[in-house]
C-alpha positions in Angstrom: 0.0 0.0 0.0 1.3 3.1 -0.7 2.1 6.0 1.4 0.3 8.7 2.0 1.6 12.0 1.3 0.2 14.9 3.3 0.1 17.8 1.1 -0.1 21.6 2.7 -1.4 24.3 0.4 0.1 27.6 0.3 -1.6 30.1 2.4 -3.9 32.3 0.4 -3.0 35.8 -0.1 -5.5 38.1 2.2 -8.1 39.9 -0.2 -7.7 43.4 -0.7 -10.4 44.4 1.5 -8.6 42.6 4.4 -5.4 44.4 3.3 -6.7 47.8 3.5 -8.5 47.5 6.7 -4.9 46.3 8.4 -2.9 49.7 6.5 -6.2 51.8 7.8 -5.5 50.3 11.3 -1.9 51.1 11.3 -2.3 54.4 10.2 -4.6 55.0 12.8 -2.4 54.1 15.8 -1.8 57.1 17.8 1.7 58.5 18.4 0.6 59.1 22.4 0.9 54.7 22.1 4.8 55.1 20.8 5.6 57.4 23.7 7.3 59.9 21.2 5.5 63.0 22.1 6.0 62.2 25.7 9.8 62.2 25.0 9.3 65.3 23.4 7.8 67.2 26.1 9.6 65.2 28.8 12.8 66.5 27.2 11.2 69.9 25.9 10.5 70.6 30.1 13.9 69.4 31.3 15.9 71.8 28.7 13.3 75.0 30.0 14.1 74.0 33.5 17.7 74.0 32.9 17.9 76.8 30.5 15.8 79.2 33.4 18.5 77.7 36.1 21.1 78.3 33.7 19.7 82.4 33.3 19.7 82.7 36.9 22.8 81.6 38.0 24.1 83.7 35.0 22.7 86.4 36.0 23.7 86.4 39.5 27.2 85.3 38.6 28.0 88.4 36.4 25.9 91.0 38.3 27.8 89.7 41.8 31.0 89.5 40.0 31.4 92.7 38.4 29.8 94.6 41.6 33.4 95.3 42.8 35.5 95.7 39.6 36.4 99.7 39.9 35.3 102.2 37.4 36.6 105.0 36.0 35.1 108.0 37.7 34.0 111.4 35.3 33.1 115.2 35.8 30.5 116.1 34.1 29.0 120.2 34.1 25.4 120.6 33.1 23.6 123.2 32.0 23.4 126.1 34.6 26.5 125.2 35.8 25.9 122.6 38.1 29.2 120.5 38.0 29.3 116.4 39.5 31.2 113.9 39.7 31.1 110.1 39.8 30.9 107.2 39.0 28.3 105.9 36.2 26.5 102.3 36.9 24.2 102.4 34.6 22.7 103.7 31.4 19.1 104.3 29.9 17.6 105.2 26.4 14.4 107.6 26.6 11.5 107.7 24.6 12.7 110.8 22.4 15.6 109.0 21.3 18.2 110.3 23.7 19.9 108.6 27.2 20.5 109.4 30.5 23.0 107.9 32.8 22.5 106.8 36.5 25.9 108.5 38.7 27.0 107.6 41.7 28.1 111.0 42.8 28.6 110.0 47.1 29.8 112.9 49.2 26.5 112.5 51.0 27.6 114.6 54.2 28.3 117.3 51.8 24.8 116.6 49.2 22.4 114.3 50.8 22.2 112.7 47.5 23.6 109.3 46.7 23.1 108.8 43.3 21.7 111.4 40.0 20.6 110.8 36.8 22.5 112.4 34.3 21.1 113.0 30.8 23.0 113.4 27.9 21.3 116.7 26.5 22.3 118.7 29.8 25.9 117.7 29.5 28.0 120.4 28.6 31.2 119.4 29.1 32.2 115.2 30.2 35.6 114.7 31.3 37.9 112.5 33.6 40.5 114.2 35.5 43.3 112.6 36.0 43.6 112.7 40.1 40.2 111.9 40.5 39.8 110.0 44.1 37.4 107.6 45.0 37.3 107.0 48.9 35.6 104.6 50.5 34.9 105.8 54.0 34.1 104.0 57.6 30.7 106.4 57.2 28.7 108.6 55.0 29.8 106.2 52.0 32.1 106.8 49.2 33.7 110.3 48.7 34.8 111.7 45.4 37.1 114.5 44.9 40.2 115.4 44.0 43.7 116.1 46.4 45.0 119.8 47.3 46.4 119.4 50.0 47.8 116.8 53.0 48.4 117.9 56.3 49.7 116.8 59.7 49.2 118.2 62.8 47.2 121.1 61.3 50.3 122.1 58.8 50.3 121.1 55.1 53.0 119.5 53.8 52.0 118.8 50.6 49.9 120.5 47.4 50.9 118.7 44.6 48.4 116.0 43.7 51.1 113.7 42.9 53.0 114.6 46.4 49.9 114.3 48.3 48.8 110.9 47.1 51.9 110.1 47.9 52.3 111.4 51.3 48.8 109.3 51.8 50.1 106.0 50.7 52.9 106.8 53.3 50.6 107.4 56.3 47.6 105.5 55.4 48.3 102.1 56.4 49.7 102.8 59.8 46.3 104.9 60.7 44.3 102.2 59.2 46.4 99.8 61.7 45.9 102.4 64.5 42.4 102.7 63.7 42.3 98.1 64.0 44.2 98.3 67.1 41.6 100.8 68.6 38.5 98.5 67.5 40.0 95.7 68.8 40.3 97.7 72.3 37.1 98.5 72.7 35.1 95.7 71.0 37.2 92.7 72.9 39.7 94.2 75.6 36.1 96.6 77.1 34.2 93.4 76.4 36.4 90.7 78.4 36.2 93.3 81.3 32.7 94.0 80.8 31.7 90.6 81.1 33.8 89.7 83.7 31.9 92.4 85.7 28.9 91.2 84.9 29.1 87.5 85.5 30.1 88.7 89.1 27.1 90.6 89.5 25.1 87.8 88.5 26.3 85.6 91.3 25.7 88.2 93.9 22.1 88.6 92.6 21.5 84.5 92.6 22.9 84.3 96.0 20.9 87.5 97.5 18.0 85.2 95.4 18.7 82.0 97.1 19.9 83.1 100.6 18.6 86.1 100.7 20.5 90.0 101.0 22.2 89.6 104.5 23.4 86.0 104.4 27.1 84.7 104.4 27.0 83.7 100.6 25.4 86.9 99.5 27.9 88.8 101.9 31.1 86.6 99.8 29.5 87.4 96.3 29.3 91.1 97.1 32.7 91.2 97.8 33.9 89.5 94.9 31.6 92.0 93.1 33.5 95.1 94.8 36.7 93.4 94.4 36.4 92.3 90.4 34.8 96.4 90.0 38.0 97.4 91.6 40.2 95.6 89.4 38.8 96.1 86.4 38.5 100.1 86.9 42.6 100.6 86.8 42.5 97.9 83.7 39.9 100.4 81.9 42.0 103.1 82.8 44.5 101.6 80.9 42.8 100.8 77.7 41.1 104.2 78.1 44.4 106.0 77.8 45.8 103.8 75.1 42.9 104.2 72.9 42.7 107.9 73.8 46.8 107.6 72.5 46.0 106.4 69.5 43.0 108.9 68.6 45.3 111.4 69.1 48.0 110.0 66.7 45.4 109.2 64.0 43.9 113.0 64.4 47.4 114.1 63.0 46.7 113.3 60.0 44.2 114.9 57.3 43.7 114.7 53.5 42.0 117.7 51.8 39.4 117.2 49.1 37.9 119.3 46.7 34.4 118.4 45.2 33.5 118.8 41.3 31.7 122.0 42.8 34.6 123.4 44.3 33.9 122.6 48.0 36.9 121.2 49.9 36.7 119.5 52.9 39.7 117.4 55.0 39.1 114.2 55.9 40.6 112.1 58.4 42.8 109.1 57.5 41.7 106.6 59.6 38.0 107.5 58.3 39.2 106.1 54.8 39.1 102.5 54.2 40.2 102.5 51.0 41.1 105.1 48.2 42.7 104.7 44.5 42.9 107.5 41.4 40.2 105.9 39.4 41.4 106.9 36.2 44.9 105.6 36.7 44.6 102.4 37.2 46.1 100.1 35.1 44.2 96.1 35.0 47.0 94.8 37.5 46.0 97.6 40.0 41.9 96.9 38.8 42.4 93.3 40.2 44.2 94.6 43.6 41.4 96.4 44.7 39.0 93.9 43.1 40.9 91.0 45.1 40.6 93.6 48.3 37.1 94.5 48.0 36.3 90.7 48.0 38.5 90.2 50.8 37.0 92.7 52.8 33.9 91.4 51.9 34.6 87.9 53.4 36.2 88.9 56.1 34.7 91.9 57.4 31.6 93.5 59.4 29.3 95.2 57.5 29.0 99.3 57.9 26.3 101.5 56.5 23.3 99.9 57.1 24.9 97.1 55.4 25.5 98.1 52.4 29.3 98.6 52.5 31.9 96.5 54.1 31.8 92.8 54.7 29.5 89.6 55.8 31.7 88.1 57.5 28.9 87.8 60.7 26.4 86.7 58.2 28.7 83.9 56.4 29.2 82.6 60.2 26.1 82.3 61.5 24.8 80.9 58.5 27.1 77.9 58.6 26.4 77.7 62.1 23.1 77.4 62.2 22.9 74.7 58.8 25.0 72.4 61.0 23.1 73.1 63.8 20.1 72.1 61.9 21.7 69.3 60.9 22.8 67.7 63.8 19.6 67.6 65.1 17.5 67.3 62.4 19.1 63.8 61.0 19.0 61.9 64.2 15.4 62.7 64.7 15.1 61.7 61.1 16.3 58.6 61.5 14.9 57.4 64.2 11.4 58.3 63.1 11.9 56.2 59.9 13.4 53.2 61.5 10.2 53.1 63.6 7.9 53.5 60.7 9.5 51.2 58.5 11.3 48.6 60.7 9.1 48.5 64.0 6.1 49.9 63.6 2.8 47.4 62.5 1.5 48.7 59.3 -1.7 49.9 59.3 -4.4 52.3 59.5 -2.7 54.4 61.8 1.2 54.2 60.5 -0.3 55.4 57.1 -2.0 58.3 58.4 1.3 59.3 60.5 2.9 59.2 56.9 0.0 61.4 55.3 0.8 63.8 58.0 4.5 63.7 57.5 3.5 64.4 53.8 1.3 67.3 54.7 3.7 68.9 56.9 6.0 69.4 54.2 3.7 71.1 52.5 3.1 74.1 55.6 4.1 77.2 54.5 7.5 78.1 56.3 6.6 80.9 58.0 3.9 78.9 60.3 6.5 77.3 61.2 8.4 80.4 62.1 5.2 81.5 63.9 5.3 78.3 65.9 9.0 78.3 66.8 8.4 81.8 68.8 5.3 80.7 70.5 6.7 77.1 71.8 10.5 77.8 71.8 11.0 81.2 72.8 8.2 81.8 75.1 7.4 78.6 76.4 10.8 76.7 76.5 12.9 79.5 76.7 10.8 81.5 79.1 11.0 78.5 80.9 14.6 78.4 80.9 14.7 81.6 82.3 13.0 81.1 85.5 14.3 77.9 85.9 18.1 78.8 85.1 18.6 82.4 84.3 16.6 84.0 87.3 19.5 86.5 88.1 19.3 87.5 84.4 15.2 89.0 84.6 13.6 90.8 83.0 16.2 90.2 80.8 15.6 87.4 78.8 18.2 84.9 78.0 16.5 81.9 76.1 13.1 83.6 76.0 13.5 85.6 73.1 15.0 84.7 69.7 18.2 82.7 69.3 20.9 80.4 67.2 19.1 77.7 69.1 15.3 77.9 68.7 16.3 79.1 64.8 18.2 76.0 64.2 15.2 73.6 66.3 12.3 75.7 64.0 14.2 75.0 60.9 14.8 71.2 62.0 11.0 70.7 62.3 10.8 72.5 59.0 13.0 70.1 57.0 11.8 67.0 59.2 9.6 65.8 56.9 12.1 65.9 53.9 14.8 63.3 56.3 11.7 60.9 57.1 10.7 60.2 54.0 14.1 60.0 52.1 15.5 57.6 55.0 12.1 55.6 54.4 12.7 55.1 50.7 16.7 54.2 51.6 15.2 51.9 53.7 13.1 50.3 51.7 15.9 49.8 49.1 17.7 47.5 51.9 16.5 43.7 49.9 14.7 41.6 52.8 17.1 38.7 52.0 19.7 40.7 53.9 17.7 40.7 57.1 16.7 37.6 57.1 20.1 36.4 56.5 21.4 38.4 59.6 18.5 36.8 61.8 19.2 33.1 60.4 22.8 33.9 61.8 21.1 34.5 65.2 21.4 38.4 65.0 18.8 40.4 66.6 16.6 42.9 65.2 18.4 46.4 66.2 21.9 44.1 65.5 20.5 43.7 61.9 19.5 47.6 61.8 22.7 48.8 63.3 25.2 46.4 61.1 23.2 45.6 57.9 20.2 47.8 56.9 21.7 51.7 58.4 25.3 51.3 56.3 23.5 50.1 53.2 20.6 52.6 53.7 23.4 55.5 54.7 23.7 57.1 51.2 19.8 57.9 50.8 20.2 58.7 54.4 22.8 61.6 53.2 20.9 62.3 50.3 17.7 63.6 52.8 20.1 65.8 54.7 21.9 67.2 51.5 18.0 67.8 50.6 17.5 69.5 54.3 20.7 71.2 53.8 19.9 72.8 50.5 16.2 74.5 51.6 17.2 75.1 55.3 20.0 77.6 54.3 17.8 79.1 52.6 15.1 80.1 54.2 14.6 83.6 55.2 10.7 83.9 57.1 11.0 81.9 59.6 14.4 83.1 60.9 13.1 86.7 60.9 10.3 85.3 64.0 13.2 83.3 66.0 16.2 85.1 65.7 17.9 86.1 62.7 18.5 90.3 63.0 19.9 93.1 60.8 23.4 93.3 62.3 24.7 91.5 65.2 27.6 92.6 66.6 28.7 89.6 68.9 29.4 86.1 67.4 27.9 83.0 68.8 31.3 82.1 68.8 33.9 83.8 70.7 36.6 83.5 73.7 34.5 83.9 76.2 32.8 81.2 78.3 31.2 79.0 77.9 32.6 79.8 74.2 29.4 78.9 72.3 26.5 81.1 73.1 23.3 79.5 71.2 20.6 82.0 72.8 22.7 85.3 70.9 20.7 86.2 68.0 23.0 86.1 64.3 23.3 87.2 61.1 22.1 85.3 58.1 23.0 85.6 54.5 19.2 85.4 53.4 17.7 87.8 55.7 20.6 89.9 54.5 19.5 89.7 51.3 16.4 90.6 52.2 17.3 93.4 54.5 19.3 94.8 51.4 16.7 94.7 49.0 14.0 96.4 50.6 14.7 97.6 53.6 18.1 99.5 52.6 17.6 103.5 52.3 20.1 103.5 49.4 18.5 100.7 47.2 20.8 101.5 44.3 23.5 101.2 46.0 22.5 98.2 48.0 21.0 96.4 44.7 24.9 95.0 43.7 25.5 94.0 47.0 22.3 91.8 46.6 23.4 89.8 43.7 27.3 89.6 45.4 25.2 88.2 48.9 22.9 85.5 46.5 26.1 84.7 44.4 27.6 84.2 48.4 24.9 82.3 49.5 24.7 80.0 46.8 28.6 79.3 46.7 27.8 78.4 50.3 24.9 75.9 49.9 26.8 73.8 46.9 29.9 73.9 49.3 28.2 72.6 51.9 25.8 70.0 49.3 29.5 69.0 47.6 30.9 67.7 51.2 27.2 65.6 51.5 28.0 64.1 47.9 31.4 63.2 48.7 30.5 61.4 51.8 27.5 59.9 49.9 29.7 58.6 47.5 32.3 56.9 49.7 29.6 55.5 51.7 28.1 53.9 48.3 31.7 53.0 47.0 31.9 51.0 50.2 28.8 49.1 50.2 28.5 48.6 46.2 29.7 45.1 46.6 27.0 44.3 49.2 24.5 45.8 47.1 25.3 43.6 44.2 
């Protein structure tokens, strides 16, 4: 019998009708099921994000950079005879075609007036002389003029510009060192003395509190009171004479000045800060003063209303109170996430603790500032007070805004940011891990301390670099619990106990703040702002750069592990 052969026919070609219903259902397929135009816009939004960052920091970059590159300074005479002189910051066109320029003319003892606009169609005559001085003054502000004279102890001894400017490079430094030596007098020496006095008055009011006003102890602590006033009042007499010493040296020495308008006036050395010839600087002697302006500005306090001089009080208590912050926000952090995610039974309950958690990040900051100066400064610290401090009433010591309650109110603020990063790093920790440590007899908090904390450590940094990054920057609640215009004592400093957290501080953003809109000379203050930002933000990647390094050891260290 013969075999049968199977035979499989060709499959039929689809009829036409089939054919053009599958082309009309291609066709048809959106592009939203590709994903392209999500790719688009995904990638549209990130470069708009990026390209506004980029503007910003642009912006602030050259506007803070440039704010203390000198200029050349010009004369102008306008129409009627009005003569000025200055230096020019800025420049507008008006709507008839022509331009005005904005001067920064100074001498505001001599003109109340800070700055004037200039416009081209009153000039008369636009020069720049070649002794032109530009003075940057312990008060009043900058001072423009040119030299005539230089004298000492009431006698000139120069009139030649070029002699005088030379006789002031001569004599200038040792007044300026003069005037340092006398600032440190009366700021630390007067201090030291002044706070020794006053800690010994403090006992003999605690033990007239204690044991009342005729008692042995209160009779010992007035003693020592009597004894340390004694003391001290032949060590003041001392510094009193050296400072008056060196006020009289300094006062033999005067520059004299004559305006654009002819006025001349003598100013002291040890009043000027700084002063160059503005239009005979060459780019070597640009770049000295620049490199000294930004020194100064690092380094120094601030003078007129802020507006001049350094932040050097501002840069340190902003990096005070960011570690502050830190330190306590990142524990409490922590430990809050490890009971969430590792202890507590998950629930009804657990999950509305993490809406909450969730919510509270999203409370405006200045409740928050509201409720730092309710519970920490009146309740706690007020507390503290009576408790502690009762020598020191009515005078408040911890009941009343401070490093401390500024660096607790920001820790509740950025709370919420360490819980829930430290949850997700948490959560990244695979289970086999665990139960691998408890299979090898480990217990729970053994397993968390050795196994899930190292490997969860760099999310753990990445929630404070996040805390880091918004609590230097906030500005409102700081202005409630302790942040102030100027603050002429440290936290920090040689006296006992060394660290004092209940001193209010300067801050770089309320600075900025204070600059902008509180300043009385806005124009002149508006540079500064941009050189403060540009500050502020060179501090916050500083301190966000250390975080990543640590972050990325910490990864390096554990990547085996992970994989």
């Amino acid at each position: 019998m013969s075999p049968v052969v199977e035979t499989r026919s060709a499959p039929s070609a689809p009829a036409p009708r089939q054919r053009s219903r599958r082309r009309l259902t291609r066709r048809r397929t959106s592009l939203f099921a590709h994903g392209e135009p999500m790719v688009w816009l995904t990638g549209g939004a990130l470069v708009i994000a990026l390209a506004m960052i980029a503007g910003l920091l642009l912006l602030v970059l050259g506007q803070g950079g440039l704010t203390f590159w000198p200029k050349p300074l010009d004369r102008f005479v306008l129409e009627g005879g009005v003569a000025l002189m200055g230096e020019v910051t800025s420049s507008e066109v008006l709507e008839d075609g022509g331009s005005r320029q904005l001067v920064r003319t100074g001498n505001y003892d001599l003109t109340q007036v800070h700055f004037t606009w200039v416009e081209d169609s009153n000039v008369l005559e636009r020069s720049r002389p070649e002794w032109g001085l530009v003075l940057e003054r312990q008060s009043w502000g900058r001072f423009y003029g040119e030299p005539r004279a230089f004298l000492i102890d009431g006698e000139t001894v120069a009139e030649d510009p070029a002699q005088v400017w030379t006789r002031f490079e001569q004599f200038h430094p040792g007044t300026r060192e003069r005037y340092e030596q006398r600032k440190a007098l009366e700021t630390h020496e007067i201090g030291r003395l002044n706070a020794r006095i006053e800690s010994a008055r403090l006992a003999e009011k605690s033990a007239e509190l204690d044991s009342g006003a005729d008692s042995p102890q209160w009779q010992r602590a007035h003693e020592r009171f009597v004894r340390v006033q004694e003391q001290n009042e032949s060590e003041f007499d001392a510094i009193r004479e050296e400072i008056t010493q060196l006020n009289a040296e300094n006062e033999r020495y005067g520059l004299v000045l004559e305006t654009a308008d002819g006025t001349r006036t003598t100013l002291s050395l040890a009043d000027v800060v700084r002063a160059y010839p503005a239009n005979q600087l060459g780019f070597a002697d640009k770049l000295g003063v620049y490199l000294s302006r930004w020194w100064e500005f690092l380094s120094d306090d601030p003078r007129e209303a802020n507006s001049e001089g350094g932040v050097f009080p501002a840069i340190f208590g902003t990096v005070v109170m960011t570690l502050l912050m830190s330190i306590v926000v990142v524990p409490f952090g922590v430990l809050a996430a490890l009971y969430l995610r590792e202890y507590a039974k998950q629930g009804t309950i657990v999950s509305m603790v993490r809406i909450a958690v969730n919510n509270l990040a999203g409370v405006p900051s200045i409740a928050f500032g509201v409720f730092g100066l309710g519970f920490f400064c009146y309740i706690i610290g007020a507390s503290m007070d009576e408790l502690l401090f009762e020598a020191r009433l009515p005078n408040p010591t911890y009941g009343k805004g401070g490093l401390l309650w500024a660096a607790l109110t920001l820790a509740l603020l950025t709370l919420p940011v360490v819980i829930v990063a430290t949850e997700e790093a948490l959560s990244a920790v695979p289970n086999s891990m665990r139960e691998g440590s408890y299979a090898c007899g480990a217990t729970k908090w053994q397993t968390i301390r050795r196994i899930v904390l190292p490997r969860a450590a760099p999310g753990i940094m990445t929630g404070m670099i996040l805390a880091i990054a918004r609590g230097a920057g906030e500005v409102a609640p700081l202005m409630l619990v302790g942040a102030v215009k100027l603050a002429p004592e440290l936290p920090l400093d040689g006296n006992a106990p060394f660290l004092h957290p209940e001193r209010s501080f300067m801050h770089l953003g309320f600075h900025i703040f204070d600059l902008g809109f509180q300043s009385q000379n806005s124009e002149a203050a508006k540079p500064m702002v941009y050189t403060t930002t540009l500050l502020l933000i060179g501090i916050v990647v500083s301190l966000n750069v250390l975080a990543v390094l640590v972050r990325g050891r910490l990864r390096r260290r554990f990547m085996t592990a992970h994989i």
